[in-house]
C-alpha positions in Angstrom: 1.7 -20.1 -29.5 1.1 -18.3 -26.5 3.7 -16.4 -24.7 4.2 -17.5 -21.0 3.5 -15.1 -18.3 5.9 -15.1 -15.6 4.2 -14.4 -11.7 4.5 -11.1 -10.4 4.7 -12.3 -6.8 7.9 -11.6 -4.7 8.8 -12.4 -1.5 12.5 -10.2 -0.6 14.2 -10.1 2.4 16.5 -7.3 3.1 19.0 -8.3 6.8 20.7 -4.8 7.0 17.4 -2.8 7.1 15.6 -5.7 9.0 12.3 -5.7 5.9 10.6 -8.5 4.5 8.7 -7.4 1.3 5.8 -9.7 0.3 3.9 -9.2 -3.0 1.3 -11.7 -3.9 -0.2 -10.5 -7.1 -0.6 -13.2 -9.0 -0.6 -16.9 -7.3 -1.8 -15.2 -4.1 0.1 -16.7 -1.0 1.1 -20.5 -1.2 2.5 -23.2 1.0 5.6 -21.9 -0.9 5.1 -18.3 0.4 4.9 -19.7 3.6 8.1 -21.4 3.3 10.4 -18.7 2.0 8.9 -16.5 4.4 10.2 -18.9 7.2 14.0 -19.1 5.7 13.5 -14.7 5.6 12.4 -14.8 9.5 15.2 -17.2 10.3 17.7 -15.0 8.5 16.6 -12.0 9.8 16.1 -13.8 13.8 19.4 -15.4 13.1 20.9 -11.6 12.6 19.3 -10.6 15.9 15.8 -9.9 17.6 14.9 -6.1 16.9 11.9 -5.0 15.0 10.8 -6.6 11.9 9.1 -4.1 8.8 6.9 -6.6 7.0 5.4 -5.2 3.5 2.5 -6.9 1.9 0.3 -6.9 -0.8 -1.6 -8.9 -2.1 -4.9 -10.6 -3.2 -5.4 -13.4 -0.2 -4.1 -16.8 -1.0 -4.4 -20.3 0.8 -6.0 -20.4 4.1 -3.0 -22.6 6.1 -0.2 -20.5 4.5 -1.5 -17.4 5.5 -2.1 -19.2 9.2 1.3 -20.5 8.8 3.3 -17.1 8.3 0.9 -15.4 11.0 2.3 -18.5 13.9 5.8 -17.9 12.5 4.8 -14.2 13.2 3.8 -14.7 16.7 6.8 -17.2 17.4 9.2 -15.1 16.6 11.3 -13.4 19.3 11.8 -10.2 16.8 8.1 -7.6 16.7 6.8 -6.8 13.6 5.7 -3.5 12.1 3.5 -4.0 9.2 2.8 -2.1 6.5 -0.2 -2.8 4.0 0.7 -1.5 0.8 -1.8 -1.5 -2.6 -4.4 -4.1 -2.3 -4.9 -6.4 1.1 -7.0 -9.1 0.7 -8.4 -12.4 2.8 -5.3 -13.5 4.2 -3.2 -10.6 3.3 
């Protein structure tokens, strides 16, 4: 029987220091990315509008969800300072 490997990919959102942490490592970024990454930006928005630090890593992932988070991005009242970490690729 093989063992099951869990994902590696994280998505962490951290309101008092105003970071969202995005590692796609495994699955790469999904429509579920996407999503959680819109309930972080509404938390963090919700909190107030000053700068955003958005980590990321990872190796690319579905065309619309990375378009999606990049609109949600733009949209957002709060700037972003991002911060490539490890490997970026396609639509990281």
């Amino acid at each position: 029987m093989k063992k099951k490997i869990k994902p590696r990919d994280r998505l962490i959102c951290n309101r008092a220091q105003r970071i969202i942490w995005l590692e796609a490592k495994d699955t790469g970024i999904t429509n579920t990315t996407a999503l959680n990454f819109e309930k972080a930006l509404k938390t963090l928005n919700n909190a107030g509008h000053g700068d955003i630090k958005f980590f990321i890593s990872g190796i690319g992932g579905d065309f619309f969800a990375c378009l999606k988070i990049m609109n949600l991005m733009e949209k957002s009242p709060s700037k972003f300072i991002i911060i490539v970490f490890n490997v970026a690729r396609s639509g990281c």
